[in-house]
TORLO-242876 format. One record per residue (C-alpha): residue in three letters; z, y, x; chain. Coordinates in steps of 0.1 Angstrom, whole numbers, plus 5000, padded with zeros to 4 digits. Each point is the difference from the previous one (the first is absolute). Layout:
REM TORLO-242876
bake:pz:py:px:doba
ALA:Z:Y:X:A
...
END
This chain:
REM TORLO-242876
bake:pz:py:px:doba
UNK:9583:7576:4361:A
UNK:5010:4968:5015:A
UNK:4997:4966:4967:A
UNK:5035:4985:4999:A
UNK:5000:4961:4998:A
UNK:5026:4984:4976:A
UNK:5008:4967:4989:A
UNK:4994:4993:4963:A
UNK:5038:4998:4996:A
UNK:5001:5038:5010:A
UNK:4969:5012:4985:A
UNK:5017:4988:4963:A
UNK:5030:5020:5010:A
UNK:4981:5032:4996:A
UNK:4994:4987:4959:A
UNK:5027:5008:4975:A
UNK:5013:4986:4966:A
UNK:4980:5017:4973:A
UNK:4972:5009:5027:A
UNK:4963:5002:4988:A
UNK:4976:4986:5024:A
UNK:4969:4995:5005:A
UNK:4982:4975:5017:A
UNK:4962:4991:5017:A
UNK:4978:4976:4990:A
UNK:4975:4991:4973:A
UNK:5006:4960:4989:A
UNK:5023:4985:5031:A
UNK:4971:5015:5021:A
UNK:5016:5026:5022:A
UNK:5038:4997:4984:A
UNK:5033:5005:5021:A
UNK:5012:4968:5005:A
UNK:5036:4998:5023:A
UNK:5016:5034:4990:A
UNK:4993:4993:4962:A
UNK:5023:4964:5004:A
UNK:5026:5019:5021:A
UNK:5008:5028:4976:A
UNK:4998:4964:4971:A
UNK:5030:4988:5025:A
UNK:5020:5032:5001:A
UNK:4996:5003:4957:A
UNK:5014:4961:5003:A
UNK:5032:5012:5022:A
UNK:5005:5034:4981:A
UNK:5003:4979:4968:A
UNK:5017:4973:5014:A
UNK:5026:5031:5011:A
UNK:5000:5011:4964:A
UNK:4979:5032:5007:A
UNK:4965:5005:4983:A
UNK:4968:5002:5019:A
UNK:4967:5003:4980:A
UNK:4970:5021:5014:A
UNK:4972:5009:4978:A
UNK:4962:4983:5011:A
UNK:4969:5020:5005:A
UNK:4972:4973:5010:A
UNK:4961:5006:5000:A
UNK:4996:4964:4978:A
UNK:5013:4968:5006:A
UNK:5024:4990:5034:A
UNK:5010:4964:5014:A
UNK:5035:4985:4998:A
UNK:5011:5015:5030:A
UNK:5001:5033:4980:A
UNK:4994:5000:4962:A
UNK:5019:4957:5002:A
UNK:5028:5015:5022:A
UNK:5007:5030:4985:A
UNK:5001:4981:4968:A
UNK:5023:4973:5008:A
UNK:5023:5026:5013:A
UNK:5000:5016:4963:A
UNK:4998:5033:5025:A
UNK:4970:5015:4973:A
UNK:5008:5032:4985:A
UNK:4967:5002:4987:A
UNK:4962:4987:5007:A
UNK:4966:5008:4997:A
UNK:4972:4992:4998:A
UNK:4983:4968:5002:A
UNK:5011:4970:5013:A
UNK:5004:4964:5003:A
UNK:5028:4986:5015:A
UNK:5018:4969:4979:A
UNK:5030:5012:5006:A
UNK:4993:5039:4994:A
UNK:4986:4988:4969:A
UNK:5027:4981:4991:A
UNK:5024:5031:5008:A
UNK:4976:5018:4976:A
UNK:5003:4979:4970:A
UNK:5036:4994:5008:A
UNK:5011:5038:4993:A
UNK:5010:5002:5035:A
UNK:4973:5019:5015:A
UNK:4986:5030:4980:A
UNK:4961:5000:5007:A
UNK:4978:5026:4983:A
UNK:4959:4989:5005:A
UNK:4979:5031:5011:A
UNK:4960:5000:5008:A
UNK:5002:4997:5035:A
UNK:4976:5033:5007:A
UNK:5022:5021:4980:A
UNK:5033:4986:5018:A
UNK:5001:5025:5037:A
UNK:4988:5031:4979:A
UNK:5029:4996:4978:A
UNK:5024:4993:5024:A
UNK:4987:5035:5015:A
UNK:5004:5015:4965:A
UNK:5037:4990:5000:A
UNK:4996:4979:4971:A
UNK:5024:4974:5019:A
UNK:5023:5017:5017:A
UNK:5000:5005:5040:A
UNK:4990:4976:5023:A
UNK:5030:4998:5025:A
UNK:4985:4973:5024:A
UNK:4971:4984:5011:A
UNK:4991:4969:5016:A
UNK:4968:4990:5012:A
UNK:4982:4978:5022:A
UNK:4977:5010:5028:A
UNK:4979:4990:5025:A
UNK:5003:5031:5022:A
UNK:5021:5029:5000:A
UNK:4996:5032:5025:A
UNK:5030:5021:5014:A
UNK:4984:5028:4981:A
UNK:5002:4984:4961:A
UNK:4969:4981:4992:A
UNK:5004:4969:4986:A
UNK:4970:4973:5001:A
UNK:5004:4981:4970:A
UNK:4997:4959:5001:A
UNK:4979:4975:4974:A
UNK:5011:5022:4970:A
UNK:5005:5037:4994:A
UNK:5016:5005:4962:A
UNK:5017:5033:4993:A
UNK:5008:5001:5040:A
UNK:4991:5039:5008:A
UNK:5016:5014:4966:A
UNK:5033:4979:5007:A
UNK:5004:5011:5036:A
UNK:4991:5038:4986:A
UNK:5027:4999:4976:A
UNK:5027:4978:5018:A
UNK:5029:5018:5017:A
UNK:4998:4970:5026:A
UNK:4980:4980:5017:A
UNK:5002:4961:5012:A
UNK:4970:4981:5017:A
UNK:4993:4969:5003:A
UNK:4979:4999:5029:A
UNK:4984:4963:4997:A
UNK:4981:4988:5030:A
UNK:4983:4971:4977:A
UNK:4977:5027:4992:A
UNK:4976:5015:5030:A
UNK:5000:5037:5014:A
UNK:4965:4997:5000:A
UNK:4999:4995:4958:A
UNK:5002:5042:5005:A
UNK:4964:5010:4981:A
UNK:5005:4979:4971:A
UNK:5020:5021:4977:A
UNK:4988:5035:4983:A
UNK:5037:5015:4993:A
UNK:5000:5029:4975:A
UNK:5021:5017:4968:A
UNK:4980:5022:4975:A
UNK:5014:5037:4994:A
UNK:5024:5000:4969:A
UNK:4984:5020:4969:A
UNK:4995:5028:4995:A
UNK:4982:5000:5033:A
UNK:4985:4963:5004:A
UNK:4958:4996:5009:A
UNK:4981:4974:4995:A
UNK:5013:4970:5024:A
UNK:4966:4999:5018:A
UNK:4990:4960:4997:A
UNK:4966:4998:4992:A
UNK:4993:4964:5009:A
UNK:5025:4975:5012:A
UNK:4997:5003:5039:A
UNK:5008:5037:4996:A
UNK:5029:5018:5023:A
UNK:5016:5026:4989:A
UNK:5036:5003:5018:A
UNK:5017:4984:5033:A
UNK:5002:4964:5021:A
UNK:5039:5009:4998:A
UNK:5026:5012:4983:A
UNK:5018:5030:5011:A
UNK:5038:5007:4999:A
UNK:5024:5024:5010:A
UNK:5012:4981:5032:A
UNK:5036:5010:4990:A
UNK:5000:4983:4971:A
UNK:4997:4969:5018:A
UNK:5035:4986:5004:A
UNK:4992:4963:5015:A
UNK:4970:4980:5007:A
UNK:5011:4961:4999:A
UNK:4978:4980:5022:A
UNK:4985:4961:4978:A
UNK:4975:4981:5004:A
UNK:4998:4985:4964:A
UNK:4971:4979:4987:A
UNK:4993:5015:4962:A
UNK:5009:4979:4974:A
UNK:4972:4980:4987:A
UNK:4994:4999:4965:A
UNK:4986:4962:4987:A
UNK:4971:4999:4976:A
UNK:4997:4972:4982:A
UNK:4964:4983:5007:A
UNK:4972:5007:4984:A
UNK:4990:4971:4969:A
UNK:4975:4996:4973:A
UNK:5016:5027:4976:A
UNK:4998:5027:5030:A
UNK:4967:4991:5011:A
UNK:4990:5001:4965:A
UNK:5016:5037:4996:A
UNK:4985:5007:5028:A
UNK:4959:4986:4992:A
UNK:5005:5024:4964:A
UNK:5012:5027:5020:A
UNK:4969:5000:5024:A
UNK:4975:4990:4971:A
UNK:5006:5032:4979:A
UNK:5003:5022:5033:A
UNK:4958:4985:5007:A
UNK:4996:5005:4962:A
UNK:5009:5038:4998:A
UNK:4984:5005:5035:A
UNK:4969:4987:4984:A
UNK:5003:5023:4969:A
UNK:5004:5030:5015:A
UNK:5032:5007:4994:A
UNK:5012:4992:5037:A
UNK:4980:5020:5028:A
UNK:4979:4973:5022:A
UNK:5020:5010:5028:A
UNK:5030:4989:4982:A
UNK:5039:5024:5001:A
UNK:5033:4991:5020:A
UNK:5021:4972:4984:A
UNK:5036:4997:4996:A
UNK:5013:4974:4994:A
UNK:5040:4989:4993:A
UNK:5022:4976:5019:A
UNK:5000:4964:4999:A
UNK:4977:4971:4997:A
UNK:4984:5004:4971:A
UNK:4988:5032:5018:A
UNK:4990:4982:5030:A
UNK:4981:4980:4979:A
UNK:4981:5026:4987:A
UNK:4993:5013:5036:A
UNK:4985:4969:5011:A
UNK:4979:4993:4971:A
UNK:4989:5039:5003:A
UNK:4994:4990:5037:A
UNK:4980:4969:4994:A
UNK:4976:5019:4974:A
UNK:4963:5008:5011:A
UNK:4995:5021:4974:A
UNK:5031:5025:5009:A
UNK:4992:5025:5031:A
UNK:5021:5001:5028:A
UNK:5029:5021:4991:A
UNK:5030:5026:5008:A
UNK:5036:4994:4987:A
UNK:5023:5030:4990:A
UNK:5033:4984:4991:A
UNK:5033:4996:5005:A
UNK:5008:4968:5016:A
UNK:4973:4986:5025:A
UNK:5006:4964:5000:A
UNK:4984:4970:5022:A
UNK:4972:4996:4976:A
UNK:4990:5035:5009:A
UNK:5001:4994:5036:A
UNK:4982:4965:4992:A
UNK:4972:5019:4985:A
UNK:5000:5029:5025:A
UNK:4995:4976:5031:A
UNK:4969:4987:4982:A
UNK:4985:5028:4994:A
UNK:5007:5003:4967:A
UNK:5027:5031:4993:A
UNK:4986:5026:5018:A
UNK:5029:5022:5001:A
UNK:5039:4994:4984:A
UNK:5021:5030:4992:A
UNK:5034:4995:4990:A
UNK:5042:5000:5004:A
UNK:5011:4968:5021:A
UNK:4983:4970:5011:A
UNK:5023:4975:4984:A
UNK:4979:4975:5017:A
UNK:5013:4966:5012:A
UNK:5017:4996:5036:A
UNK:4967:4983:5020:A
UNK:4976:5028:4979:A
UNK:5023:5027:5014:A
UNK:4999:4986:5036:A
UNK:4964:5000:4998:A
UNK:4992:5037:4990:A
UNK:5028:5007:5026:A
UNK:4980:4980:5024:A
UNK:4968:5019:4991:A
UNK:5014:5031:4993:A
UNK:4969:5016:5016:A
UNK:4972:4982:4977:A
UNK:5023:5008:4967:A
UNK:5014:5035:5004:A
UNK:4961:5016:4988:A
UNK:5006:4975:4972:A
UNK:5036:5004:4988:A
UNK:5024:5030:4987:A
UNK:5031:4999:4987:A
UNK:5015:5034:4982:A
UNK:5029:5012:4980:A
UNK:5000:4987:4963:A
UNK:4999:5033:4987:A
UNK:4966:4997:5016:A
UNK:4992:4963:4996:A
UNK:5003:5000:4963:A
UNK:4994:5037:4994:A
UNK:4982:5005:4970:A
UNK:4979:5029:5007:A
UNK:4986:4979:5030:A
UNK:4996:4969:4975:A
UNK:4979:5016:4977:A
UNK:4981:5022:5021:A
UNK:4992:4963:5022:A
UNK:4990:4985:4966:A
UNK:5026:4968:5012:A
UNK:4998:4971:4976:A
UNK:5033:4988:4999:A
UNK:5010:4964:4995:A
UNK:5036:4988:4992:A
UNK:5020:4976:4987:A
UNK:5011:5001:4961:A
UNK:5040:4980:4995:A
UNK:4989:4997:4961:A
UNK:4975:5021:4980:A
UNK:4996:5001:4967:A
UNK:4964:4996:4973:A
UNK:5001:5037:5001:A
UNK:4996:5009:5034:A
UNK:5036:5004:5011:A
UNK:5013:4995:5030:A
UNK:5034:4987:5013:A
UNK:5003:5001:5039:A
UNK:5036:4996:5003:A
UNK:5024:4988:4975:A
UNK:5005:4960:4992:A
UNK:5005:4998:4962:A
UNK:5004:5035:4994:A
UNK:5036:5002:5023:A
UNK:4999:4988:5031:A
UNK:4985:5020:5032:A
UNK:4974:4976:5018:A
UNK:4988:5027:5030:A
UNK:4993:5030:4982:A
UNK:4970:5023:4994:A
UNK:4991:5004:5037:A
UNK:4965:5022:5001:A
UNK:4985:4984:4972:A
UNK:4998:5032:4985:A
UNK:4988:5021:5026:A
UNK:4972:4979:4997:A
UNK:4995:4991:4964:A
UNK:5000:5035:4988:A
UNK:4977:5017:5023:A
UNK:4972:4967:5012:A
UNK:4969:5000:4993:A
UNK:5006:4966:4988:A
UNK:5037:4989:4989:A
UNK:4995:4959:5002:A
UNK:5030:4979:4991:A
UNK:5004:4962:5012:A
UNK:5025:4975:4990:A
UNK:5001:4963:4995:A
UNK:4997:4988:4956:A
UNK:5031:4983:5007:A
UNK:5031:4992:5015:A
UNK:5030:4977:5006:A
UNK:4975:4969:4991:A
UNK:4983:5016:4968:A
UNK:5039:5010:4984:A
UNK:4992:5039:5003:A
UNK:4968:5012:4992:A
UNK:4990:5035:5022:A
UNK:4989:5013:4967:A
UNK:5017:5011:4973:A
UNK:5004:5020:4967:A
UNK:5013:5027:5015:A
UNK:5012:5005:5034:A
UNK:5040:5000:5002:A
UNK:5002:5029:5024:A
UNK:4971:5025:5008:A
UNK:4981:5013:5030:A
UNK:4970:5005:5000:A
UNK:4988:5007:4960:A
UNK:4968:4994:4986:A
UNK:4985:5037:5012:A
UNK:5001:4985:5036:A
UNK:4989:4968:4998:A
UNK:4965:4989:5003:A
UNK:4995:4970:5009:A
UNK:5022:4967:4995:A
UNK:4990:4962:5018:A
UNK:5019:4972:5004:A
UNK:4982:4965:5007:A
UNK:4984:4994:4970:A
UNK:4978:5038:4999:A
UNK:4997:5033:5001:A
UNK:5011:5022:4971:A
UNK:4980:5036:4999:A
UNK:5017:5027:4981:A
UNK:4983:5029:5010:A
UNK:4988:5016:4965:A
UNK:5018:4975:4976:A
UNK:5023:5006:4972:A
UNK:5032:4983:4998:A
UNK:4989:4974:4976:A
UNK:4969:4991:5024:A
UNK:5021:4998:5031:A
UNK:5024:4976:4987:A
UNK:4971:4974:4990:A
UNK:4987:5009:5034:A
UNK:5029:4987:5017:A
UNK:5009:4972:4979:A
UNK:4965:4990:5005:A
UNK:4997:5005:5036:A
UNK:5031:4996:5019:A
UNK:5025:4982:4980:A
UNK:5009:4964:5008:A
UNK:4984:4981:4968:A
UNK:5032:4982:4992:A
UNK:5010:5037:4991:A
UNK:4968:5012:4981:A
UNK:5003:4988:4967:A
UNK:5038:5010:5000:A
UNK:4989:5037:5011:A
UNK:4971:4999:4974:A
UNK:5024:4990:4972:A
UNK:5024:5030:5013:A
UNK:4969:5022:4993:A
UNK:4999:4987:4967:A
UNK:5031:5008:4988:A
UNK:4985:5030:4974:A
UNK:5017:5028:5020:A
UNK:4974:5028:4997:A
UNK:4999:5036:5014:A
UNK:4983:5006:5035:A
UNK:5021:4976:5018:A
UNK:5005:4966:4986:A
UNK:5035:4995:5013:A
UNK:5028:4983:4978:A
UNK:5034:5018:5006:A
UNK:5018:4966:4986:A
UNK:4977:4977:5023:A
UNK:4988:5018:5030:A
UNK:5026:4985:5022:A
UNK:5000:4965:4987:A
UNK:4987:4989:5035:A
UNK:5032:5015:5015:A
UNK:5024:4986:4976:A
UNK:4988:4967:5001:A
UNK:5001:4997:5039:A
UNK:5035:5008:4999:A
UNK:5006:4975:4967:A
UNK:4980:4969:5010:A
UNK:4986:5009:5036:A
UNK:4964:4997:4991:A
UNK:4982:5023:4984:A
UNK:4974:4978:4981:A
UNK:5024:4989:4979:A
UNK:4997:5034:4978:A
UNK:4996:4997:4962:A
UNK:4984:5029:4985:A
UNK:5013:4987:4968:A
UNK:5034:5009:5008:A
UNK:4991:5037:4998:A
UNK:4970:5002:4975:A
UNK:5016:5018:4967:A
END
């Protein structure tokens, strides 16, 4: 059947108050742009007309401000999930105003299949290609794309002529069988292909294809500094340490490795190491260190969601489609961050802690215990099921005020049964085979700033006993005395000895 061209106005005509949609994309990397801000402009004049207009938000992980910052600013959220990282979402979030419930992002499209959500009513993704006949070429990022346009009623395209025809080949578009009947998802090493360079629709479905040519929205890394670098030289130390034990194969496993720069860091320090192999990457975001290290040579392969990769690093690959398309693959996240495929790849995972505690907690999300940074993202996928599960974070923050480690984390993510491996700057804490008593000296030892040693040795010394050390009264001193006197050195562990 013939596609019908819209204008964005028209396309968000076709979305209704109290509408569940679901939308492309995997960071702002392949994300509706236009439609999202036109149906943000019709919740502004249904409110302004006293009528209510909210839809609920189905994203693969973060979006950009055209979507996630307009959406928000038109207080047109029903609900959202899951990760993201938009000020102003965030803001909506912590406000009340948006109700956001975080969910591992490779569990997200096989609930939504399960009906755990309700019904997906539209949804709207961005393409680089569509055919008369329903197949839908994805652009830089994939998400939950196939299950949303499986389950939606309707269909809207954005068919985006930023992005090439030609980048046809780069995608491997599948969804496993629900149980009872699901098999084993058939990725055996990273480069592996198992389903389709498209994604195929019922053509009928498809109620508008708005033609854009939108840049995606860049997100900015702060650059790399001592404390980074640092994170990153620890990182790659006890990588060339355990390679040299044994406990690493001498052909090295895939790497993942989180979002940000802390995590490029890591990949360049990785990259500059003669002592690591040349390696593969299964992951979710690729991001311009990857591409860095792939045109020297040094990643062999990169599997993963979007490439959330900066505007000239796009035009590049673009450029040289032909040289990177045996290099590059982008999938679903069900597939991505699967964790079947994780484990059965032996992936050592690297990503980034918010706050963790002497134990081995981790906190990926929550400032202080309340508010919503990003959210869990597929820190989990990875941490449960890698070979390795490697957390990174900076000692400090906000000039030394808040310490990254605490007593005991004020909101949980990742508990002590996951967790591994902890380096910040100063070390690397190894937690494999140690009781709770021994990990905490490990930490406090290795990766705490030392303007915060003695005060976490003292806090050990408080004569709690039992298996776990941990003072109900005192374990969230750190907490309360960010919020009293804004720095969290200034605890006395007087104030709660008995």
């Amino acid at each position: 059947m013939a596609l019908k061209f819209i204008t964005a106005e028209e396309a968000a005509a076709y979305v209704q108050h109290n509408d569940n949609v679901g939308f492309s994309g995997f960071t702002p990397a392949g994300c509706p742009k236009v439609v999202p801000e036109a149906i943000a402009r019709r919740a502004e004049a249904e409110h302004a007309a006293g009528r209510p207009f909210k839809i609920g938000m189905f994203t693969g992980a973060s979006t950009g401000p055209h979507l996630d910052g307009a959406l928000a600013r038109a207080e047109a959220v029903k609900f959202r999930t899951p990760y993201q990282s938009n000020k102003d979402m965030r803001a909506s979030i912590n406000a009340g105003k948006a109700p956001y419930f975080d969910v591992h992002l490779s569990m997200l499209a096989q609930e939504m299949r399960y009906g755990f959500f309700g019904p997906v009513n539209v949804a709207i993704v961005e393409a680089a290609d569509v055919t008369e006949d329903g197949q839908i070429v994805p652009t830089s990022g994939v998400g939950i794309l196939p299950t949303i346009c499986r389950l939606a009623d309707k269909i809207i395209i954005e068919l985006n002529d930023r992005h090439p025809k030609e980048i046809r080949g780069i995608h491997d578009i599948v969804e496993p069988l629900d149980p009872p009947h699901r098999e084993a998802l058939g990725i055996y090493k990273p480069s592996d292909r198992v389903g389709k360079p498209y994604v195929q629709v019922d053509p009928a479905k498809i109620v508008g294809v708005v033609r854009t040519s939108e840049p995606n929205d860049e997100s900015a890394f702060a650059p790399l500094d001592d404390v980074t670098r640092a994170i990153g030289a620890n990182v790659t130390k006890f990588l060339v340490e355990e390679m040299k034990a044994g406990r690493i194969p001498a052909e090295f496993l895939p790497l993942q490795s989180g979002v940000g720069n802390v995590a490029n860091a890591v990949l360049e320090a990785l990259g500059d190491s003669q002592d690591i192999p040349d390696f593969e990457v299964y992951t979710e975001v690729i991001q311009d260190a990857v591409i860095t290290l792939m045109k020297r040579g040094r990643v062999k392969f990169a599997s993963g969601c979007s490439l959330s990769v900066s505007r000239p690093v796009i035009q590049d690959i673009y450029a040289h489609l032909d040289q990177f398309k045996d290099k590059l693959l982008l999938r679903p996240q069900e597939y991505s961050n699967n964790p079947e495929i994780v484990r059965r790849l032996g992936v050592i995972a690297i990503n980034t802690a918010l706050e963790a505690d002497i134990f081995g907690n981790v906190n990926s999300t929550h400032v202080n215990g309340t508010r919503m940074m990003n959210g869990l993202g597929g820190s989990g996928d990875f941490t449960r099921s890698g070979y390795l599960s490697i957390f990174i974070t900076p000692s400090t923050a906000k000039e030394g005020k808040i310490s990254a480690f605490v007593p005991m984390v004020s909101h949980l993510d990742h508990n002590e049964h996951s967790v591994k491996i902890i380096i910040s700057e100063y070390g690397v804490a190894d937690l494999r085979g140690k009781c709770p008593r021994q990990r905490a000296h490990e930490i406090i030892e290795n990766c705490v700033h030392p303007d915060y040693r003695p005060l976490l040795r003292e806090y050990l010394e408080l004569g709690v006993q039992g298996q776990t050390p941990q003072s109900l009264e005192a374990c969230f001193a750190f907490h309360r005395e960010i919020e009293r006197s804004g720095d969290m050195r200034l605890v006395k562990w007087s104030d709660y000895k008995k």
